[in-house]
C-alpha positions, 0 to 999 in steps of 0.5 A, a space after each residue: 798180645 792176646 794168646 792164639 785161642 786156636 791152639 790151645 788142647 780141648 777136650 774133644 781133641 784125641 790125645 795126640 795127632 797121629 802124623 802118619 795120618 797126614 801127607 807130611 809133603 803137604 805140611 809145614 813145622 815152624 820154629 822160632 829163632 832168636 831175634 831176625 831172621 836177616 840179623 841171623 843169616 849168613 850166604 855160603 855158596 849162594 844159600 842162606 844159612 842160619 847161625 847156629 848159635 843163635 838157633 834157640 827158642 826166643 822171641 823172634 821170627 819163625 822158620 818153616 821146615 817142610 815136615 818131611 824133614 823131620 819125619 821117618 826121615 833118615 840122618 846121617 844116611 852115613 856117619 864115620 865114626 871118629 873114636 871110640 867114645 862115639 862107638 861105645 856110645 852107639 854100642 850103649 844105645 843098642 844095648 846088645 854086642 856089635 859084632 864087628 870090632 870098631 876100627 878107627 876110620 871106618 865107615 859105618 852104616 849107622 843112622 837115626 831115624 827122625 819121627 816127628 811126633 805130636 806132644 800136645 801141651 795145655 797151651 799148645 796142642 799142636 806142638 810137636 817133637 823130633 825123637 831120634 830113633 836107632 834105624 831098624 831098632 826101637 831105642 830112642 837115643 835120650 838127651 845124654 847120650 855123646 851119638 845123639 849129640 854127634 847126630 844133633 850136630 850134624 842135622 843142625 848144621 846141614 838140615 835146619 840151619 840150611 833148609 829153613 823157609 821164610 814162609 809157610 808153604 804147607 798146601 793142605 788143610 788137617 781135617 778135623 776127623 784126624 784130631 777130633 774125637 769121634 762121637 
């Protein structure tokens, strides 16, 4: 299989894509799973549903997401946390004193914002990830720490298992002024 040229980084592209540049409604992101998409489905409440144990990067068919998703996009909107290792670990991450005490069962208003953010390799410049920013702060949570784990879980499960489309639907075209250098 010959690698798709048109994806590979050239020197008169900028840097990174600015995705704030774009109409996010417009555009598709697409992830490979594991095998089939038919093999990988199961049907809860008359909605297909992927497997979440098989959701990793392998050679199989794609799944699109309206990048929308993804993009300043705000989960959970509500998270209770369950116990106090969840609440250190948010503490942790703000790197500053929560004033109210945790109490168990209590619902807190805490948040991730998603930023779909472009990271262009040698190979493929149109690659793209998803950090996990505390809301109305600038921490990105890292790969360690227990909250983002908790909120990983929670997207997997009710955003990229559940509102996968088998086919691309992005409507608009990425003019070249956006990725190109000028000049």
């Amino acid at each position: 299989m010959a690698y798709p040229e048109e994806i590979v980084s050239r020197s008169t592209y900028k840097e990174k894509i600015p995705i704030d540049a774009l109409n996010t409604e417009e555009y598709c992101v697409t992830r490979r799973i594991d095998g089939k998409i038919a093999d990988n489905v199961d049907i809860l409440n008359g909605r297909p549903v992927l497997d979440p144990d098989c959701y990793r990067l392998h050679d199989g068919e794609f799944v699109f997401y309206k990048a929308s998703l993804l993009h300043q996009a705000e989960y959970p909107n509500e998270y209770q946390l369950e116990n106090k290792n969840q609440y250190k670990a948010y503490h942790d991450a703000l790197k500053k004193t929560i004033d109210k005490a945790f109490t168990e069962g209590v619902t807190t208003n805490i948040s991730v914002t998603l930023v779909l953010d472009s990271d262009p390799s040698n190979l493929n410049y149109w690659h793209f990830v998803t950090r996990t920013i505390l809301t109305g702060t600038t921490v990105e949570l890292k790969n360690a720490s227990s909250y983002r784990k908790l909120v990983f879980s929670h997207i997997l499960c009710h955003v990229l298992c559940k509102e996968f489309q088998v086919q691309d639907t992005t409507t608009g075209m990425i003019s070249p002024d956006v990725y190109v250098k000028a000049g």
